[in-house]
DRENBAKOL-848543 format. One line per field, with one value per residue (C-alpha): x, y, z. Coordinates in nm, 2 decimals. Example, Ala and Ser with C-alpha at 12.3 -4.5 7.8 and 13.67 -1.06 7.14 Angstrom:
px	[1.23	1.37];
py	[-0.45	-0.11];
pz	[0.78	0.71];
REM end
This chain:
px	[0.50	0.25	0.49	0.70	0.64	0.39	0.14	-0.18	-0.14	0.13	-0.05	-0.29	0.05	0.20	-0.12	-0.14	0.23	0.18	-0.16	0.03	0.35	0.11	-0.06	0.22	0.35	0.03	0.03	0.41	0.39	0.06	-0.18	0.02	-0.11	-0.08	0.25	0.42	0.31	0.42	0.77	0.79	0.68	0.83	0.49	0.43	0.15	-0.16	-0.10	-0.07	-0.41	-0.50	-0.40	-0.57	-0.89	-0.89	-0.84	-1.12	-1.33	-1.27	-1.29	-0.88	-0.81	-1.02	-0.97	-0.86	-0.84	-0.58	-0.22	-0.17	0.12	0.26	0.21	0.00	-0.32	-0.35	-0.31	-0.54	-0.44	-0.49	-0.50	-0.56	-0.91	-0.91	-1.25	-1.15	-1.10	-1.05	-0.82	-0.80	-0.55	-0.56	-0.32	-0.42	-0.25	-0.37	-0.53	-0.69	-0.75	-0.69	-0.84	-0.84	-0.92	-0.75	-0.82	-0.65	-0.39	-0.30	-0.48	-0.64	-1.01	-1.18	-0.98	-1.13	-1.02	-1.16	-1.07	-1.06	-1.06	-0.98	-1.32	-1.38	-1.60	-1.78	-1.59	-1.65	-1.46	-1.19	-1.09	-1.23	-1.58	-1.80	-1.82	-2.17	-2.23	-2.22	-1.88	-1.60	-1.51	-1.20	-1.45	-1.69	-1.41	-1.21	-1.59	-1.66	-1.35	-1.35	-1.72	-1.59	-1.30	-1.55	-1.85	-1.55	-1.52	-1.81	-1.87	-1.96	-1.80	-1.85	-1.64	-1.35	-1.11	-0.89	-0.76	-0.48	-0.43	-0.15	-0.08	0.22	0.34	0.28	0.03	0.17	0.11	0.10	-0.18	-0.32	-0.28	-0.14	0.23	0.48	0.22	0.07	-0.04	-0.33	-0.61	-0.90	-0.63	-0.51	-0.84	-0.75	-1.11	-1.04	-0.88	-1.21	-1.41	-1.28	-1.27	-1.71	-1.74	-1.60	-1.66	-1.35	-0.99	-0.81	-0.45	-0.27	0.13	0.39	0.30	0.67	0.68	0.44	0.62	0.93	0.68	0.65	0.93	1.07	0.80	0.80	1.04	1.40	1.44	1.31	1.57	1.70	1.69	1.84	1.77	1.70	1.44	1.43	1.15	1.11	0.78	0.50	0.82	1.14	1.08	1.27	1.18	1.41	1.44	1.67	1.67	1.38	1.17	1.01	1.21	0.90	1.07	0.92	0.68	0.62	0.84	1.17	1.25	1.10	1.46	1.32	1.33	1.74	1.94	2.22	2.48	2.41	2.09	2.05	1.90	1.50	1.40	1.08	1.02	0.70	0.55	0.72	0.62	0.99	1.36	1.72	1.71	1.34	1.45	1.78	1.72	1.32	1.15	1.03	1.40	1.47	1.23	1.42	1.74	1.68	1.57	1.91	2.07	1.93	1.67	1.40	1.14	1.07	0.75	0.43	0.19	0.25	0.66	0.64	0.54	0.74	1.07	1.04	0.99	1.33	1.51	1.42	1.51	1.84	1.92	1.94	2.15	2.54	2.63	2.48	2.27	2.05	2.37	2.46	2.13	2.14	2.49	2.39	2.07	2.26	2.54	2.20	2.08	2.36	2.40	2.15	2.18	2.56	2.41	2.20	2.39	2.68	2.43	2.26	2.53	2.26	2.30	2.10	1.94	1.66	1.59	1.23	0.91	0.89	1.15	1.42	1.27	1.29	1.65	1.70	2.05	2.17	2.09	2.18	2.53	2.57	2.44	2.60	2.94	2.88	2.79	3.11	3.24	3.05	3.01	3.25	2.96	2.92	2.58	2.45	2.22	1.93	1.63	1.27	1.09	0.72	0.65	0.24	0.11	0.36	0.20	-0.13	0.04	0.22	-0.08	-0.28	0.03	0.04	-0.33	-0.25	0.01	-0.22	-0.51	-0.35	-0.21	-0.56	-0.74	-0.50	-0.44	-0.58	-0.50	-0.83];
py	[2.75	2.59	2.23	2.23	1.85	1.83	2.11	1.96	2.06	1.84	1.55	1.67	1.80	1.48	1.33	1.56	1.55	1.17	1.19	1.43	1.20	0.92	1.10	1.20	0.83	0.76	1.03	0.89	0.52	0.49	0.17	0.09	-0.16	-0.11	-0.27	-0.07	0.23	0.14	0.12	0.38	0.64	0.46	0.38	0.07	-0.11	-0.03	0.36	0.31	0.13	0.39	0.65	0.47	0.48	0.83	0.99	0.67	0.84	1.20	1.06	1.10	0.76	0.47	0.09	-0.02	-0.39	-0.65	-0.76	-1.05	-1.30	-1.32	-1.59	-1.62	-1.38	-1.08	-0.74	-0.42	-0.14	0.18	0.51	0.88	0.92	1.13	1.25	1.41	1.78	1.89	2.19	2.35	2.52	2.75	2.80	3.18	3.29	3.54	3.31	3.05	2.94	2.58	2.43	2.13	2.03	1.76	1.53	1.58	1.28	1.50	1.24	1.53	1.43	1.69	1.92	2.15	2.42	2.72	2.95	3.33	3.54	3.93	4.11	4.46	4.55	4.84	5.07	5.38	5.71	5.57	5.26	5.04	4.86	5.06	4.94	4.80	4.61	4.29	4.09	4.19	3.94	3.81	3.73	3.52	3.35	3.23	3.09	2.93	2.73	2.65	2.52	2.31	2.13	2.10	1.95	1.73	1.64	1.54	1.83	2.17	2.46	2.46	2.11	2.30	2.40	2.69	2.78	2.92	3.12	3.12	3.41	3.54	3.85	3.93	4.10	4.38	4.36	4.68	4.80	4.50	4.50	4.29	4.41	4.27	4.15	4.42	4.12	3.96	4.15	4.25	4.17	4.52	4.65	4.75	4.63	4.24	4.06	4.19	4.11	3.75	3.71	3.78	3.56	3.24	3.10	2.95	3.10	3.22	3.27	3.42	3.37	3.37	3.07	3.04	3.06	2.75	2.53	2.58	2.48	2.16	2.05	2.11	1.85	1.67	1.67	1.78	1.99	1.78	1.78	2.08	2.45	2.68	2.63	2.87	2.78	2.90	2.92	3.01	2.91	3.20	3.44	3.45	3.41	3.26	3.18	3.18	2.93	3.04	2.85	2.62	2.91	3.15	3.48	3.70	4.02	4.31	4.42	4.03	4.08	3.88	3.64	3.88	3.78	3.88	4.26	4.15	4.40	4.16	4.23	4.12	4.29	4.68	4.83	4.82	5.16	5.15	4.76	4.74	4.94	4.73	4.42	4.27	4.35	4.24	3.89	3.84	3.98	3.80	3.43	3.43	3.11	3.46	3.54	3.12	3.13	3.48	3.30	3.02	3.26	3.38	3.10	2.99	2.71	2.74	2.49	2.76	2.64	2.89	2.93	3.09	3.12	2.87	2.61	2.68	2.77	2.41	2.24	2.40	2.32	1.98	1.95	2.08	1.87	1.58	1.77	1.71	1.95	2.22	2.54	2.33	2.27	2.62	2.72	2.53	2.62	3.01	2.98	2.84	3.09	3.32	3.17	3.10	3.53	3.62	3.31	3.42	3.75	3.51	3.26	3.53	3.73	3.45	3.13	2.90	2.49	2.38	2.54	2.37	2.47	2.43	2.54	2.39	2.63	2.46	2.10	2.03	2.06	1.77	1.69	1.82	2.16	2.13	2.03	2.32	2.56	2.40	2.45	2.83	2.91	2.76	3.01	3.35	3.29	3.18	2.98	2.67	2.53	2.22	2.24	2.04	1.95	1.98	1.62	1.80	1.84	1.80	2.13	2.22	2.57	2.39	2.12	2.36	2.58	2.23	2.13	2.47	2.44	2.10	2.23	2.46	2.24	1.95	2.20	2.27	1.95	1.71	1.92	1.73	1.94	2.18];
pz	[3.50	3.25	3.15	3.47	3.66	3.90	3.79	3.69	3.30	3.27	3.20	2.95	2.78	2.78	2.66	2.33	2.26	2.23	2.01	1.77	1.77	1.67	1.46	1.26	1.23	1.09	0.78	0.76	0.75	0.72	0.87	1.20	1.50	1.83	1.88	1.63	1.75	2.09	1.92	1.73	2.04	2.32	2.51	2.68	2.51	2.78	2.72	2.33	2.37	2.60	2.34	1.98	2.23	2.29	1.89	1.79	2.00	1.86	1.52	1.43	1.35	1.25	1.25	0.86	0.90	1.02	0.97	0.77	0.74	1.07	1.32	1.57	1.60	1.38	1.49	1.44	1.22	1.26	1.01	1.05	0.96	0.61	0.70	1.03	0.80	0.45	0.32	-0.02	-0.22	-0.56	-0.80	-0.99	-1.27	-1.59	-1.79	-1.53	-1.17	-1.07	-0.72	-0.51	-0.25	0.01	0.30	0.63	0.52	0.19	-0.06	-0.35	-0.34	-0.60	-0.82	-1.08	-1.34	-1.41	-1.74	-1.62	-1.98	-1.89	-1.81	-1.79	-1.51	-1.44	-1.25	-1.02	-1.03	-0.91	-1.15	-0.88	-0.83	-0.61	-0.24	-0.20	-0.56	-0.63	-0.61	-0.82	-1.06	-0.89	-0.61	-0.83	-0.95	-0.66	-0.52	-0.83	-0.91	-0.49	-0.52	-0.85	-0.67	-0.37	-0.55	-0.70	-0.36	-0.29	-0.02	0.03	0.15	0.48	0.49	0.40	0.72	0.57	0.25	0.06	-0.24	-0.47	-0.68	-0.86	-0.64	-0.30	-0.07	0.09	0.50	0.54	0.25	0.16	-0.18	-0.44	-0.56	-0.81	-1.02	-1.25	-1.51	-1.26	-1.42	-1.10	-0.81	-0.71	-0.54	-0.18	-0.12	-0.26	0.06	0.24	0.02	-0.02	0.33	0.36	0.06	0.21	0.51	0.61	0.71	0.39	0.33	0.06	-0.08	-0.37	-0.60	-0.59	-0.20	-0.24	-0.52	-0.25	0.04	-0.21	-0.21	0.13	0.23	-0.04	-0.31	-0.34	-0.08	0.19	0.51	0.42	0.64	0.38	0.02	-0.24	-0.53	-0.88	-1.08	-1.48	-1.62	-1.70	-1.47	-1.38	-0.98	-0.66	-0.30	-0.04	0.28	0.61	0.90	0.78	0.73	0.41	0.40	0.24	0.29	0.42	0.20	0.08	-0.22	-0.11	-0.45	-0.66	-0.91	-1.23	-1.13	-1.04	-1.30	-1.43	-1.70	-2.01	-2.09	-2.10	-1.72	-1.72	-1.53	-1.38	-1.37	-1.17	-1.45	-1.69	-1.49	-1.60	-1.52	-1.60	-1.52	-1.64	-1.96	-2.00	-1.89	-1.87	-2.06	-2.32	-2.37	-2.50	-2.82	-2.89	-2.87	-3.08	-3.37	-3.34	-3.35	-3.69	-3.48	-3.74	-3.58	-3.28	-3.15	-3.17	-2.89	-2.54	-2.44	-2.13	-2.33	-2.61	-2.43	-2.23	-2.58	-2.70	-2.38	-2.40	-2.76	-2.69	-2.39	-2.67	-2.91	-2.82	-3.06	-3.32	-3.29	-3.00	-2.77	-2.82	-2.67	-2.40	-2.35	-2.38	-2.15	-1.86	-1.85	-1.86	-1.58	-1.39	-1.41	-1.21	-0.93	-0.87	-0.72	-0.52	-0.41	-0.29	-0.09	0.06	0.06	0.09	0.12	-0.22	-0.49	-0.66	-1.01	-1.07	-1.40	-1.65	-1.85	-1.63	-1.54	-1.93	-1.93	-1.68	-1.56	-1.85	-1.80	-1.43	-1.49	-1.73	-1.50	-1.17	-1.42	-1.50	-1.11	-0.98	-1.22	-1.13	-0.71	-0.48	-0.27	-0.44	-0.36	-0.46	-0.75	-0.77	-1.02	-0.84	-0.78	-0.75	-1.13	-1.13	-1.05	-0.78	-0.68	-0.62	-0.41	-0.20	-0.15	-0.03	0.18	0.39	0.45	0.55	0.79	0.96	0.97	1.10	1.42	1.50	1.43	1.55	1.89	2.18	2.47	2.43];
REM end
């Protein structure tokens, strides 16, 4: 039995299962000597020499410099080397595509930003492009806003380990198409994930861009320490992602979170949604349902320009307004959205929910409270509601953070 004591794997095991626990100490705490180490694993000091040694020499960690300010002699430090693999992440929605790319310790090292106006492109009988053209324009975008963030970087492609796409929807296992997302002009060809995957030479991954803000802040926001946890985003859509037992729920045709298609009282029953690319929830607390409201209300400085922004400029306003038309906004949008997360929360009875998008960020704790209140109201699970810590770009951080995950399992796996 491969593990059991006294079969010649064993130590090799042992030896990797220590390299990956220092290893990990290292992304943690950063420069460590060999002392500390020591502690922190349990080793005796010869095999935590023993064990910097070996990943020096395969070009995992490198020597940073010395400890200062204690007595006597000072000690080496150690670090992961951020050249030992790179990892990239996108962030797709209708209007643009946003890359970066990261070292293996997580520091972003290029980033770039590509504009993707709708283009028509010449189709075949079908509505699709022609097998055997050039690349669909989908394909010459994802390359060129990689190769941005890449040159950014200072690299080229072939220094990138694996990568992973963000998009709003899901791919469907089974068909390989995109679903849930009829407004991501050029995604839909059955042809595209093949296409993508001759195109780039690294391995590429694909998922939720709210699967992704929640992989965020798991690791490194609000929900961090937390197994089941339920995220709710409203910024461009009305979207959530679900965590059970430490782990995604995608659902079986990807579409698990897919809220906004939720029917909810309140707001008349949308029939065929994925036509209408909206539904009950999207409709009644989406950040295009809060410039709608305010006009009703008698707000007359609505902000123009697309609803996300606007919708988080109005919820912000009104988390400053004690009382007035504002306060009855924000009064108004919570019940809203505290609706559609009582269906959640009931089904689900998760530990935390983390609201999250800039629709709901801009409230703050105000907002929060208000819908925390409501939901204590509408479910009989009371979950603890949270505002997300990962504000910058969170879909791009959690696509870099999963290629992280994956890269790190194979680089930092001494065993082979």
């Amino acid at each position: 039995m491969p593990g059991t004591a006294g079969t010649p794997g064993t130590p090799r095991l042992l030896r990797a299962m220590n390299d990956r626990a220092a290893l990990d100490l290292l992304l943690e705490h950063g420069p460590l000597s060999r002392t500390r180490i020591g502690k922190l694993t349990g080793l005796s000091k010869p095999t935590a020499s023993q064990l910097l040694a070996r990943l020096e020499a395969a070009g995992l960690v490198l020597a940073t410099g010395t400890s200062e300010g204690r007595p006597g002699p000072n000690a080496q430090l150690y670090a992961v080397n951020p050249a030992a693999a790179h990892a990239a992440g996108l962030d797709v929605n209708p209007v643009r595509i946003r890359a970066a790319v990261a070292d293996i310790t997580g520091r972003t090292v290029g980033e770039y930003e590509l504009p993707t106006p709708v283009r028509r492109s010449s189709p075949g009988p079908s509505g699709l492009l022609e097998q055997g053209g050039p690349p669909s324009p989908v394909v010459r975008q994802v390359t060129d806003a990689l190769d941005g963030a890449v040159k950014a970087a200072g690299l080229g492609r072939g220094d990138v380990h694996r990568l992973v796409i963000g998009t709003p929807g899901a791919f469907d296992p089974g068909t390989g198409r995109l679903r849930y997302a009829s407004h991501l002009p050029g995604w839909h060809s059955p042809t595209l994930l093949d296409e993508l995957a001759a195109a780039l030479p690294m391995p590429v991954e694909y998922e939720n861009d709210v699967n992704l803000v929640a992989m965020a802040e798991q690791r490194l926001g609000a929900a961090r320490g937390h197994r089941d946890f339920v995220l709710l985003w409203n910024q461009e859509g009305l979207g959530a992602a679900l965590v059970l037992g430490g782990r995604l729920h995608r659902g079986w045709t990807g579409g698990a979170g897919e809220v906004g298609f939720l029917p909810v009282p309140g707001t008349p029953l949308v029939r065929q949604v994925t036509r209408a690319n909206s539904g009950g929830y999207q409709e009644l607390a989406g950040s295009q349902a809060v410039p709608r409201l305010a006009r009703e209300l008698g707000i007359e400085d609505v902000p123009a320009g697309p609803y996300p922004e606007a919708a988080a400029t109005l919820v912000a306003r009104a988390a400053d307004h004690a009382t007035g038309p504002h306060r009855t906004l924000l009064t108004t949008y919570a019940t809203r959205l505290a609706t559609g997360l009582a269906s959640l929360v009931s089904v689900l009875d998760p530990e935390l929910v983390v609201l999250s998008g800039a629709s709901l960020t801009a409230g703050g704790e105000v907002l929060r409270a208000l819908v925390q209140a409501e939901l204590e109201e509408l479910a009989a699970s009371r979950p603890r509601l949270v505002v997300g810590d990962v504000r910058e770009h969170p879909v791009l951080r959690g696509a870099l953070e999963s290629a992280l995950a994956t890269t790190r399992d194979e680089v930092f796996d001494t065993s082979r």
